[in-house]
C-alpha angles and dihedrals in degrees: 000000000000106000111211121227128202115228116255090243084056092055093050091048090057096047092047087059092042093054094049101051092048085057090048093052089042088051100050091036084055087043096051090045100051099043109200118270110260108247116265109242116260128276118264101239113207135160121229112196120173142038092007119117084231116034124178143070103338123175122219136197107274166274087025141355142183136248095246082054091055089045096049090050088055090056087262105148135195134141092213101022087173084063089063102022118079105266110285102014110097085062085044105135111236126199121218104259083051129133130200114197104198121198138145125238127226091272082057090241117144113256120190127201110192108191132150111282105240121264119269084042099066076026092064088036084059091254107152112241120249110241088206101050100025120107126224085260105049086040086054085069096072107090120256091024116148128202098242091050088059097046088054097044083055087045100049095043082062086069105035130345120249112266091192147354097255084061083077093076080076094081111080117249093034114102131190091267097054084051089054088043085050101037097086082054102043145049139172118236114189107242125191114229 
């Protein structure tokens, strides 16, 4: 009886696969096992301008947040802001793109305007521009913009506001795939006239 032997490359060959595919089975079994994090919501990005020892752009933790946050943020200190702050204020709820303009008045309370910050600034914070509020300019920020487009988007929105950002195929010379390359850039808020 011939016994028949395999070739030491062969066995080499085999233990290499078997090897791979117990790592294989080991790294989906640990995957399966430790399921990724779910992603922590974005930061509220606000501007705070004014009386605050730190004014500018400052982000805070997300999906809301409230006035005395933003102020705190700014250097703006207080053990009882709400004290200081006109009733109701300081739990106000902010939106990022928003900007808090902070004075005193002659009688040194706080006062707080709370208005949108302009354009190219939420623009260059990777805010999407509002295709009911945005200027040619700031519209002209959005690549692939042409001129003409946002002279049209600014046109159309005189005679009734944009309800939503597939409404822009309606221009000519915008095509489905030019709205997609624009949609991470754009929306549409609903304004009153």
């Amino acid at each position: 009886m011939l016994k028949r032997q395999i070739p030491t490359g062969q066995w080499a060959a085999i233990t290499l696969v078997a090897a791979f595919i117990f790592c294989l089975l080991f790294f989906r079994a640990w995957q399966s096992s430790h399921p990724p994090e779910a992603p922590s919501p974005p930061p509220v990005i606000v501007e705070v301008l004014g009386e605050v020892p730190f004014p500018g752009i400052h982000l805070l933790p997300g999906p809301t947040s409230k006035v005395s946050r933003a102020l705190a943020a700014a250097g703006w200190s207080s053990k009882d802001p709400e004290r200081l702050l006109p009733e109701g204020l300081a739990q106000k709820t902010i939106e990022s793109g928003e900007r808090l303009r902070v004075s005193r008045n002659s009688e040194a309370a706080i006062e707080v305007v709370i208005e949108k910050m302009d354009g190219p600034s939420g623009f260059a914070l990777g805010l999407k521009l509002d295709l009911n509020a945005a200027s040619e300019e700031d519209l002209l920020l959005v690549p692939l913009m042409k001129p003409q487009w946002a002279r049209a988007i600014v046109e159309h929105r005189k005679q009734a506001p944009w309800k939503s950002v597939d409404e822009l195929d309606e221009i000519p010379g915008i095509g489905p795939r030019t709205v997609e390359k624009w949609r991470p850039h754009l929306k549409a808020l609903s304004h009153s006239p």
